[in-house]
N, C-alpha and C positions, 0 to 999 in steps of 0.2 A: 436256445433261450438265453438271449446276453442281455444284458441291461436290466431294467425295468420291468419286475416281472406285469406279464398283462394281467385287466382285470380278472379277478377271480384263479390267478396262478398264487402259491403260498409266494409268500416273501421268505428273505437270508433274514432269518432268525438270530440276534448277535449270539456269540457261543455263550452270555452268563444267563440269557434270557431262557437258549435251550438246556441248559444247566437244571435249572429251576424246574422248566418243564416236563425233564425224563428225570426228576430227582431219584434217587436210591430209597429204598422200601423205609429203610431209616434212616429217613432224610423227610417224611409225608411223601405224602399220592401227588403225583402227576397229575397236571389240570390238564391233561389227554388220555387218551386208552392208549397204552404198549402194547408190544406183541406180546410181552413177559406177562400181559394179564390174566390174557386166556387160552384157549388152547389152541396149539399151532392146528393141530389135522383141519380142523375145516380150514384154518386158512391156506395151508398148505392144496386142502384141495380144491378150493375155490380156484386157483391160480393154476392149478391143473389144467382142470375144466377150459382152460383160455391157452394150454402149451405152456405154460410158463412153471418154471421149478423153483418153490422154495429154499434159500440156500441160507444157513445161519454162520454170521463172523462170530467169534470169540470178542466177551466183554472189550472193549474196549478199541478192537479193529477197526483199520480203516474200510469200510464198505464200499468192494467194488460198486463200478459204476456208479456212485449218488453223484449228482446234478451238485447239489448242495451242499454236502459232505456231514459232518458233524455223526449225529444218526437216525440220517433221513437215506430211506432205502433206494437201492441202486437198482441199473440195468444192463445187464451184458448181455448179449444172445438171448438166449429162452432162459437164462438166470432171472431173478429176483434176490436181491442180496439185503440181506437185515440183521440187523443187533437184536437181541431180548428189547433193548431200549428203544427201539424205531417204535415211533407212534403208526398206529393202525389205519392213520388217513393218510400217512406218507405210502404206508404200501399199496393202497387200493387209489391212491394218486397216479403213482409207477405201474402200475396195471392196465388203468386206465389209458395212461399214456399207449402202452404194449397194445392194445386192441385198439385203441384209432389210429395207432401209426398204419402209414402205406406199407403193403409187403416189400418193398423195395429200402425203407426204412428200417426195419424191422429185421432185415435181412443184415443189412450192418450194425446194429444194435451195440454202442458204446457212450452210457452214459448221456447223451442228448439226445433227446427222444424226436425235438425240430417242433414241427408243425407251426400253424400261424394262431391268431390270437381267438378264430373262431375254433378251430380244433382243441385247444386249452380251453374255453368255456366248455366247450363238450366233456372233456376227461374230468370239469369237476363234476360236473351233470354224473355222468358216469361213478366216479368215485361214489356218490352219495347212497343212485340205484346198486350198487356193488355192496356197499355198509349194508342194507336191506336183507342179502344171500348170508349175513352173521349173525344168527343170532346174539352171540357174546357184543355185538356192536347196535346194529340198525340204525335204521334213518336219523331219529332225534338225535343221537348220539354223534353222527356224523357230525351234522349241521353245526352242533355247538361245538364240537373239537374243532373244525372249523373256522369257528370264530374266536378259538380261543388261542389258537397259532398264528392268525393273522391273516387269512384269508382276508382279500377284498374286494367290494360288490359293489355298484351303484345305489341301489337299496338299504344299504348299511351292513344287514345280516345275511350271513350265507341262506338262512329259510327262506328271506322276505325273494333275495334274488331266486331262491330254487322255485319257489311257489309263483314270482309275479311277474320277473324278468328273463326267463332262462328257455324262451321259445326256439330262439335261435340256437343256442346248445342241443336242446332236444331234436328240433328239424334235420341238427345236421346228422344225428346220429340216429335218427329214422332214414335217412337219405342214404346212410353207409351202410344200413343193416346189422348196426348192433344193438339195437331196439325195433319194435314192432310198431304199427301204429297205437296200440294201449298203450305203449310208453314201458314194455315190459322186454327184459333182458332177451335176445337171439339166443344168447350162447355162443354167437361169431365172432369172429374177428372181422374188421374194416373190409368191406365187398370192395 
């Protein structure tokens, strides 16, 4: 993913913007959910459930594998790597990612996950039904973290694109087998 990210891929957040974003408990709340907000075990074992291991930096570390750096969460092998401070869409972003990639992808797994601009629609797709398996998160809550990072849609809002535009994200990911024809989680990875 070099350049311009495709639609509906987050954008490079400037570091004062994500500043503001992951602020410190006294500093006011974060206009996203952290990982520091709720409890790791389901997310921990959401991310199980798909092979993947939650792995926690120390305040302030550099987070293997992130794409983006700052503390937006990474990917090495079957790692997952997060701050307290990684927001809760960047990890079910990088998950997402991990269950569309090709096993052959997947297989070399360092920080660029690849795929082209219809597989990135699909991992938001993904991201969103993933938010759903949280209760500390769920769907609304996606959607407007979402928009509140900077997600971008044709539509304008990450819901209008999930509810009016996002056929083809869904298709493809009935096509790969990690949804069902209801539009409901496999539990697989990429067939």
């Amino acid at each position: 993913m070099a350049g311009v990210p495709a639609a509906g891929a987050p954008r490079a957040v400037p570091a004062s913007d994500a500043a503001a974003l992951t602020a410190l408990p006294e500093l006011g709340s974060p206009a996203v959910l952290l990982l520091r907000s709720v409890d790791r075990v389901p997310v921990a074992l959401l991310l199980a459930r798909f092979g993947l291991e939650l792995t926690l930096v120390a305040h302030g570390g550099q987070i293997p594998g992130s794409y983006w750096g700052d503390s937006e969460a990474g990917l090495k092998d079957e790692g997952l790597y997060a701050r307290l401070d990684t927001p809760l869409h960047s990890i079910l972003h990088e998950v997402g990612h991990y269950i569309c990639m090709s096993p052959e992808r997947r297989a070399g797994l360092d920080t660029d996950a690849g795929g082209d601009d219809l597989e990135e629609a699909a991992v938001c797709y993904l991201q969103v039904l993933l938010a759903a398996e949280l209760a500390a998160l769920g769907r609304a809550r996606m959607l407007a973290d979402m928009d509140s990072w900077g997600y971008s849609f044709r539509l304008g809002s990450t819901r209008a694109w999930f509810e009016g535009d996002a056929a083809d994200a869904r298709g493809w990911l009935e096509r790969h087998g990690v949804i069902d024809a209801n539009g409901s989680l496999t539990g697989g990875l990429r067939a």
